[in-house]
C-alpha positions in Angstrom: -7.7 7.5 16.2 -7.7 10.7 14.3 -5.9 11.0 10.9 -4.3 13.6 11.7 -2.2 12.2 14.8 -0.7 9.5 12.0 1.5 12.9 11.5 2.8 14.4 8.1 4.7 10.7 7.0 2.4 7.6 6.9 3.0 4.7 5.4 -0.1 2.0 4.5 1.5 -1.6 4.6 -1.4 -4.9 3.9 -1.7 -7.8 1.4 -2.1 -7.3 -2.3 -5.5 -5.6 -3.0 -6.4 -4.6 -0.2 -7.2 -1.4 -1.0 -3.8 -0.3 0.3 -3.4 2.8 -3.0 -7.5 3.8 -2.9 -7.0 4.8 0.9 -3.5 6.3 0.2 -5.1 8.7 -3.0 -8.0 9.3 -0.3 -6.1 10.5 2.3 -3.6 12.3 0.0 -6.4 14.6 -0.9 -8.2 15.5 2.0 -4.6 16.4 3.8 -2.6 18.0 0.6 0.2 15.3 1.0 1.9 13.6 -1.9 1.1 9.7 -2.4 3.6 7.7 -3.1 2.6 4.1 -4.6 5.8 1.5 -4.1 4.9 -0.8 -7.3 5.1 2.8 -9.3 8.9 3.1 -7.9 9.4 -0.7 -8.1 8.6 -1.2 -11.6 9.1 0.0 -14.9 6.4 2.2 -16.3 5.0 1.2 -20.0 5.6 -2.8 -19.3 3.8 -5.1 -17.9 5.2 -4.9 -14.3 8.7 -5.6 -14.9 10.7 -4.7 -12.1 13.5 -2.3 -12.5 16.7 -3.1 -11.2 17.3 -2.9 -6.9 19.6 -0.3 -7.1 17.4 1.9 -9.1 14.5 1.0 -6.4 16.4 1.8 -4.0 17.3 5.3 -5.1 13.9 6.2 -5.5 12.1 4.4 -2.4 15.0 6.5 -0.4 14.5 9.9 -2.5 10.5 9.8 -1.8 11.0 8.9 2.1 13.5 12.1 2.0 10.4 14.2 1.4 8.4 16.4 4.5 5.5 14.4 4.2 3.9 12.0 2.2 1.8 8.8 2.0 3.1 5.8 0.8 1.8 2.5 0.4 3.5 -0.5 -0.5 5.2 -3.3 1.5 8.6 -4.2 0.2 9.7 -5.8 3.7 13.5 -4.9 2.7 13.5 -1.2 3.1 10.8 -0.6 5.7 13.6 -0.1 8.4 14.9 2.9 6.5 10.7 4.1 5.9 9.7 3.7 9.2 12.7 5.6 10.5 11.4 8.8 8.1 7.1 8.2 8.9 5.2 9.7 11.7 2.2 7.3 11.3 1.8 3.7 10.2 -1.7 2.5 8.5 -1.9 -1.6 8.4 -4.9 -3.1 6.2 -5.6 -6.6 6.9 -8.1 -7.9 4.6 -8.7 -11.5 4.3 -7.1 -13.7 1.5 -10.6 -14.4 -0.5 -11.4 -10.8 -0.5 -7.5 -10.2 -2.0 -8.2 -12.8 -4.7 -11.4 -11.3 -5.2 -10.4 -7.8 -5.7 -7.5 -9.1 -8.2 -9.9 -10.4 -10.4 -12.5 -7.6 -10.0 -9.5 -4.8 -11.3 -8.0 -6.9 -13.7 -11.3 -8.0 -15.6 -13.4 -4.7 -15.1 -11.4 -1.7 -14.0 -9.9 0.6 -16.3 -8.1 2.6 -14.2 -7.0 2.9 -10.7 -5.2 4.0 -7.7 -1.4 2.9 -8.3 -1.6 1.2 -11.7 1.6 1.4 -13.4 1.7 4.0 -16.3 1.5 2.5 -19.7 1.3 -0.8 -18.1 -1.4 -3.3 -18.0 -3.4 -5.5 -15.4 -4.7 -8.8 -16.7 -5.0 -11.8 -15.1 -1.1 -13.9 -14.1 -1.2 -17.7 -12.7 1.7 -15.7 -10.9 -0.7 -13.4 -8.7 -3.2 -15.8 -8.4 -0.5 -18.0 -6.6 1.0 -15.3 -4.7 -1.9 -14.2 -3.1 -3.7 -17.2 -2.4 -0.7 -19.0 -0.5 2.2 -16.2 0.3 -0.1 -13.4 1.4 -1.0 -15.2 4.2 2.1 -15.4 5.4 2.7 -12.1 4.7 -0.1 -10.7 6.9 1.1 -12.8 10.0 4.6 -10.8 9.1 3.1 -7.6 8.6 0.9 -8.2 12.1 4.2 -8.9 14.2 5.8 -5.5 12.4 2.6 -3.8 13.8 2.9 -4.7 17.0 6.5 -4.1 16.8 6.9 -0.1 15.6 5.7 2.2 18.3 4.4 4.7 15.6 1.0 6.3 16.2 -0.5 3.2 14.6 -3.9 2.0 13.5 -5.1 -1.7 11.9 -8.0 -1.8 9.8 -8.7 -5.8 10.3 -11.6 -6.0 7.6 -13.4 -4.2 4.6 -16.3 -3.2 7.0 -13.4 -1.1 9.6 -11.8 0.4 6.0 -15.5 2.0 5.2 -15.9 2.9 8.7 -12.0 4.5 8.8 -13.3 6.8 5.2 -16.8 7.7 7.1 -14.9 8.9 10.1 -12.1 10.7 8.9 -14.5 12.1 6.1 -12.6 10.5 3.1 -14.3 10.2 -0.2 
């Protein structure tokens, strides 16, 4: 599939660390769109990921969907009717959970910076994550496989790191 028939309104969904905002950023600059990161909207910048209040999540997930196109990667399952209603193309990254849990560690111990990090916040290392991705993100991906199959968006599913590289090689993403 071409990038360009994902249309003007994509939407990346996959399991924590997956690589869901480096793709987003990538494709955001080669196609002049904005990228919007969910866990930016969905929690309070300067803390250390505290999650602002629904209401006020809401308001902003719905004000960024509103836009004429745009890239936005996230999950939060609760509001994808209302995205997918505004996207053109969907983008589903299905890495496997030891590759998640490796890539958690990797950021939070040795990156300073990156793709959809929360301003002013911090990553470091939470019991909490660890958990989450190691026993709810598989669950999640079977979830996020049925809503695949499901929305008849142009659609594409990137099943492992090696189809991600290849996706940035042919579509010329840096």
């Amino acid at each position: 599939m071409q990038l360009s028939e994902l249309g003007a309104r994509i939407c990346i969904l996959g399991p924590s660390n997956s690589g869901k905002s480096t793709l987003a950023v990538a494709i955001a600059r080669k196609r002049g769109m904005n990228v919007v990161h969910l866990d930016q909207l969905h929690h309070i910048p300067g803390t250390d990921w505290q999650p602002r209040p629904a209401d006020e999540f809401r308001a902003l997930h719905d004000e960024a969907i509103a836009g004429e196109q745009w890239i936005m990667e996230g999950n939060y399952s609760v509001y994808m009717p209302q995205r997918f209603s505004r996207a053109t193309g969907l983008i589903l990254l299905d890495v496997s959970t030891p590759v998640s849990l490796f890539r958690y560690v990797r950021r939070t111990l040795f990156e300073d910076s990156r793709a959809g990090a929360l301003e002013g916040g911090r990553d470091s290392i939470k019991w909490s994550m660890i958990h989450y991705i190691a026993l709810t993100t598989p669950k999640n991906r079977r979830r996020y496989a049925d809503i695949y199959r499901q929305v008849s968006l142009p659609k594409i599913c990137l099943p492992s790191v090696d189809a991600i590289r290849g996706c940035y090689q042919v579509w010329g993403l840096e």
